[in-house]
N, CA, C and O atoms as a GROMACS GRO file, in nm:
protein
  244
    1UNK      N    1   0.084  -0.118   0.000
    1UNK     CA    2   0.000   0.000   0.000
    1UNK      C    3   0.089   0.124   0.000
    1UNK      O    4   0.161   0.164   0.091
    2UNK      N    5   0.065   0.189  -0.147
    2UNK     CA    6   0.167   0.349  -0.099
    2UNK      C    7   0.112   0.482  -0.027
    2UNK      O    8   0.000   0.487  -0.076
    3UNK      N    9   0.119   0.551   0.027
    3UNK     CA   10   0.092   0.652   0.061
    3UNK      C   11   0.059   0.791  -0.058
    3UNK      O   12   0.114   0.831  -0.161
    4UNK      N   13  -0.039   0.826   0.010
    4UNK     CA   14  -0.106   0.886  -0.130
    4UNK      C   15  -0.006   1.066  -0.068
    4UNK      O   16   0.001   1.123   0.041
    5UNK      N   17   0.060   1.099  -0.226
    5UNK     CA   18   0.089   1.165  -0.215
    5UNK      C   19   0.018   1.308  -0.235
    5UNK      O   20  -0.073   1.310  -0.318
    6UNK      N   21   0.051   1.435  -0.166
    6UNK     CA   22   0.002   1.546  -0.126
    6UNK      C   23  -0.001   1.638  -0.246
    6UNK      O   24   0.109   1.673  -0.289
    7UNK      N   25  -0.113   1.684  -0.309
    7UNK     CA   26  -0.117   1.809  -0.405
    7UNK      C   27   0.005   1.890  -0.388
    7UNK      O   28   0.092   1.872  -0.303
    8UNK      N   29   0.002   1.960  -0.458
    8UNK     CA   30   0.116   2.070  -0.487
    8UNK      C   31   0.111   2.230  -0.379
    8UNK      O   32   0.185   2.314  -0.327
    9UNK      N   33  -0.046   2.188  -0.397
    9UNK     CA   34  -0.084   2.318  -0.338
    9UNK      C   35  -0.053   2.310  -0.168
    9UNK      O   36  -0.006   2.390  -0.087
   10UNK      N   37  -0.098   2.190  -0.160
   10UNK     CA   38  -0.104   2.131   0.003
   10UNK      C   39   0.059   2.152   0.062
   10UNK      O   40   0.066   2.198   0.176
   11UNK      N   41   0.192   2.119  -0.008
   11UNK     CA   42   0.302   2.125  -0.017
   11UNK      C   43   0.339   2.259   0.032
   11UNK      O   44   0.414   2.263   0.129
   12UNK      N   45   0.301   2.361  -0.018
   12UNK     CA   46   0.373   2.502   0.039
   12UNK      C   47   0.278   2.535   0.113
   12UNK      O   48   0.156   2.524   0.103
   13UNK      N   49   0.370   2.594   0.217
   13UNK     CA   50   0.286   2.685   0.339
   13UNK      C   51   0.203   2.798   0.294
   13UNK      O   52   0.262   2.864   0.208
   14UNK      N   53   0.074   2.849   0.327
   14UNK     CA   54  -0.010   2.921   0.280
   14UNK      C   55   0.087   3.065   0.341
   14UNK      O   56   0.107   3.078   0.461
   15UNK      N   57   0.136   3.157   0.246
   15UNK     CA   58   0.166   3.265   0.267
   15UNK      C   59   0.090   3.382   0.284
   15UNK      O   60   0.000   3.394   0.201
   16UNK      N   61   0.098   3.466   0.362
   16UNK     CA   62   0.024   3.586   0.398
   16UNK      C   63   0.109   3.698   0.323
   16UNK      O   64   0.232   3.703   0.326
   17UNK      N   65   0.027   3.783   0.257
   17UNK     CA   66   0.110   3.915   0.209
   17UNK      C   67   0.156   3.971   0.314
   17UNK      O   68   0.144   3.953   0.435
   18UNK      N   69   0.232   4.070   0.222
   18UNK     CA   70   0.296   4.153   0.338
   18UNK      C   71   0.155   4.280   0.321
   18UNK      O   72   0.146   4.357   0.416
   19UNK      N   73   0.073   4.294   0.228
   19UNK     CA   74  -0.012   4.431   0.275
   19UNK      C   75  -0.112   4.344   0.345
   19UNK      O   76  -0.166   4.434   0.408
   20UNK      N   77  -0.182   4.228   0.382
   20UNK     CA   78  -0.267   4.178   0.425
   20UNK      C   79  -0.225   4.187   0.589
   20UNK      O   80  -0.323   4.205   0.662
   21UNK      N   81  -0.091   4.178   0.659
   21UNK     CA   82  -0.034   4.169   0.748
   21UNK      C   83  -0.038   4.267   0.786
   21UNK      O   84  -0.078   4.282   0.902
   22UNK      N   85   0.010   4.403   0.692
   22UNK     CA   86  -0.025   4.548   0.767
   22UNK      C   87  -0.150   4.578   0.771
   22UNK      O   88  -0.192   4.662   0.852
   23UNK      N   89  -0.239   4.506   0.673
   23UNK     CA   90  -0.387   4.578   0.728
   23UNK      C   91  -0.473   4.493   0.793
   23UNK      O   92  -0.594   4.511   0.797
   24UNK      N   93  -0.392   4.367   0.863
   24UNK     CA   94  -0.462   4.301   0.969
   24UNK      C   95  -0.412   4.411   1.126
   24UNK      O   96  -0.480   4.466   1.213
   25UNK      N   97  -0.288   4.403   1.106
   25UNK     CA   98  -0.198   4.490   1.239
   25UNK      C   99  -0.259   4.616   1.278
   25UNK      O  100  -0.266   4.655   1.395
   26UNK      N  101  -0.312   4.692   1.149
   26UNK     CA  102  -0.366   4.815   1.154
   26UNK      C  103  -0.508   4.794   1.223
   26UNK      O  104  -0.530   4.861   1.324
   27UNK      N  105  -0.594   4.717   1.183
   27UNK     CA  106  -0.731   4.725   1.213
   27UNK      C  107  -0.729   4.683   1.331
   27UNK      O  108  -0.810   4.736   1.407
   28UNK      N  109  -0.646   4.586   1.383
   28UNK     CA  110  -0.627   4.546   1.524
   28UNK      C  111  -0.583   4.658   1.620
   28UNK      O  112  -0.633   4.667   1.732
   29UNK      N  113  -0.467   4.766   1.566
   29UNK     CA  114  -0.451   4.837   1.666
   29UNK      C  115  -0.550   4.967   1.672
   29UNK      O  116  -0.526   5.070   1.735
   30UNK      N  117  -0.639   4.945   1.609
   30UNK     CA  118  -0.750   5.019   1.533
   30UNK      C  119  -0.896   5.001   1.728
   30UNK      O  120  -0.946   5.077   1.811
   31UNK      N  121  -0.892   4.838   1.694
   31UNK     CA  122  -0.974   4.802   1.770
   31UNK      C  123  -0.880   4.826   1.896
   31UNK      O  124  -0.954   4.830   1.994
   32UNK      N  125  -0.811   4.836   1.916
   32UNK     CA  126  -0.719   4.835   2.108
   32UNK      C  127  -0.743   4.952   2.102
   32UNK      O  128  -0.794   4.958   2.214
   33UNK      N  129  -0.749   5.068   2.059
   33UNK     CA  130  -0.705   5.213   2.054
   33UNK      C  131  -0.853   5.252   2.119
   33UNK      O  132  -0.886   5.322   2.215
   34UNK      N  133  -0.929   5.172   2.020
   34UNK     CA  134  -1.073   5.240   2.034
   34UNK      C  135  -1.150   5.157   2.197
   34UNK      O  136  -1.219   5.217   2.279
   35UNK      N  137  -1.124   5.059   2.202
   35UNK     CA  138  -1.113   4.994   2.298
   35UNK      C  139  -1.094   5.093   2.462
   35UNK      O  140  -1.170   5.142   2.545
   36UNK      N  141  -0.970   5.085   2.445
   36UNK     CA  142  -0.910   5.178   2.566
   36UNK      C  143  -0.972   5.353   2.566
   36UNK      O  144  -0.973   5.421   2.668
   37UNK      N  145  -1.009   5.392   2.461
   37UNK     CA  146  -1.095   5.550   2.474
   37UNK      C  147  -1.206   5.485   2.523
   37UNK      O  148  -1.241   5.536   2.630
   38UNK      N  149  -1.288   5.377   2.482
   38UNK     CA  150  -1.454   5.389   2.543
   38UNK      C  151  -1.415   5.326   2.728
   38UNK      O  152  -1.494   5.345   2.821
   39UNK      N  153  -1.320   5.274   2.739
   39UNK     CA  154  -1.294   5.226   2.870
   39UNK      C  155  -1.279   5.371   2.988
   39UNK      O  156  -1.324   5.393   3.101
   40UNK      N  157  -1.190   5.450   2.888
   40UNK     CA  158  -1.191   5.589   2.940
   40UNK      C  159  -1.277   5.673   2.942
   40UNK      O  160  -1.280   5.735   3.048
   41UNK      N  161  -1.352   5.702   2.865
   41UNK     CA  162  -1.496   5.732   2.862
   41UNK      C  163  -1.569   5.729   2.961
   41UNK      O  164  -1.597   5.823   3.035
   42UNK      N  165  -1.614   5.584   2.970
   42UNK     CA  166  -1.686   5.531   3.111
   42UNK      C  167  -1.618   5.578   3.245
   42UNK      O  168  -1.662   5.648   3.336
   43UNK      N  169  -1.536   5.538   3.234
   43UNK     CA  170  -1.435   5.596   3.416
   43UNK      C  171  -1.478   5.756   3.405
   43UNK      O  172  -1.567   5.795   3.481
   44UNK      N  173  -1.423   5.841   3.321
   44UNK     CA  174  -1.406   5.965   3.363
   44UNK      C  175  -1.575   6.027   3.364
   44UNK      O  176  -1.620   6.113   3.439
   45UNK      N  177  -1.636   5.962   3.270
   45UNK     CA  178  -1.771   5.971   3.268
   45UNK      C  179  -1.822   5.923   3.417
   45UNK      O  180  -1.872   6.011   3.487
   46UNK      N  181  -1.814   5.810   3.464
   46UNK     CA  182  -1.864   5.785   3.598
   46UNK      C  183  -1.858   5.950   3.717
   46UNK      O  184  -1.935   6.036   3.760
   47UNK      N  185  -1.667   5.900   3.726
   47UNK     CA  186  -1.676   6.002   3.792
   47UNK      C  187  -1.675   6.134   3.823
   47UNK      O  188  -1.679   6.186   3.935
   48UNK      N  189  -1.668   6.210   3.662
   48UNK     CA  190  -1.774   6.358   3.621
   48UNK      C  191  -1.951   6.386   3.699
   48UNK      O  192  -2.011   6.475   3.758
   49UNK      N  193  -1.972   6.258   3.654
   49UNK     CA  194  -2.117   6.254   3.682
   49UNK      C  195  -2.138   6.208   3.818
   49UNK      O  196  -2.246   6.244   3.866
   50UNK      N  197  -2.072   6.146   3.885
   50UNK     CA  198  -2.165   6.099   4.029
   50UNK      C  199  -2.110   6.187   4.162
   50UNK      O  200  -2.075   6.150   4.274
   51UNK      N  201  -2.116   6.298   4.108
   51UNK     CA  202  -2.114   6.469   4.194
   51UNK      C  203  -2.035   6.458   4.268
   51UNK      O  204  -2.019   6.570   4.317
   52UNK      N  205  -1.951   6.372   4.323
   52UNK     CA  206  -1.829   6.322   4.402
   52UNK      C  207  -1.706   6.368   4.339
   52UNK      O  208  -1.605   6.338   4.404
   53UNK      N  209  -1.687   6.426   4.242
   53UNK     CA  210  -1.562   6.405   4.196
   53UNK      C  211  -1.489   6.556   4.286
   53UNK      O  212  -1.373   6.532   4.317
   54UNK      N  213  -1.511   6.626   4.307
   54UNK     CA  214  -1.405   6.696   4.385
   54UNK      C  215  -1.388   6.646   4.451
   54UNK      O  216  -1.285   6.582   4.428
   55UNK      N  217  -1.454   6.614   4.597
   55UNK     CA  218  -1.401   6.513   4.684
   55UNK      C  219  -1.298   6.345   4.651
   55UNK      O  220  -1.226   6.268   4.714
   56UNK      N  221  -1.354   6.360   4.508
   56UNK     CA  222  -1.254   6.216   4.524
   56UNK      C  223  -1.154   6.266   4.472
   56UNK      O  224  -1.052   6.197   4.478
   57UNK      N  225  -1.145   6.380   4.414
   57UNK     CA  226  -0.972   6.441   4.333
   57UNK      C  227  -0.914   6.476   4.499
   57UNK      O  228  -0.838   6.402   4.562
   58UNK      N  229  -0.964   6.586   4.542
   58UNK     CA  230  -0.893   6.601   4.663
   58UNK      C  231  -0.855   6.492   4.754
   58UNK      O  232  -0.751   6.515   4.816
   59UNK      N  233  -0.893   6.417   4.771
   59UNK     CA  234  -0.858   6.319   4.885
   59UNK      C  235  -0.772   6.177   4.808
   59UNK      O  236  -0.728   6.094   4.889
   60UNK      N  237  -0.754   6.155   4.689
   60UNK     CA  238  -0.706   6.104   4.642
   60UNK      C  239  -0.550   6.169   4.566
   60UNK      O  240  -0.472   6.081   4.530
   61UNK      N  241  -0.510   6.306   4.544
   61UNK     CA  242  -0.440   6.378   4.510
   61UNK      C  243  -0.390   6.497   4.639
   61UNK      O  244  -0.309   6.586   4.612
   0.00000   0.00000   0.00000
């Protein structure tokens, strides 16, 4: 029994471009960027809004 040999295609490693790589890297640091502003958002938004915030700057600073 021989072993069935592998297409041609199957043989080389599936290569990634090099612009597919920068515009995976990009959209990713796309999503972290935007990520970390709505995280900031919320915090400074919290504590703008829950009328505490002088007291918590002063006693924390």
């Amino acid at each position: 029994m021989e072993l069935q040999k592998l297409s041609k295609e199957q043989e080389q490693p599936q290569i990634i471009t090099l612009g597919k790589r920068i515009a995976r890297a990009m959209l990713l640091s796309a999503v972290t960027v935007t990520g970390a502003l709505i995280i900031m958002a919320v915090v400074l938004g919290i504590l703008f809004f829950s009328g505490e915030t002088a007291e918590f700057i002063y006693m924390n600073f």
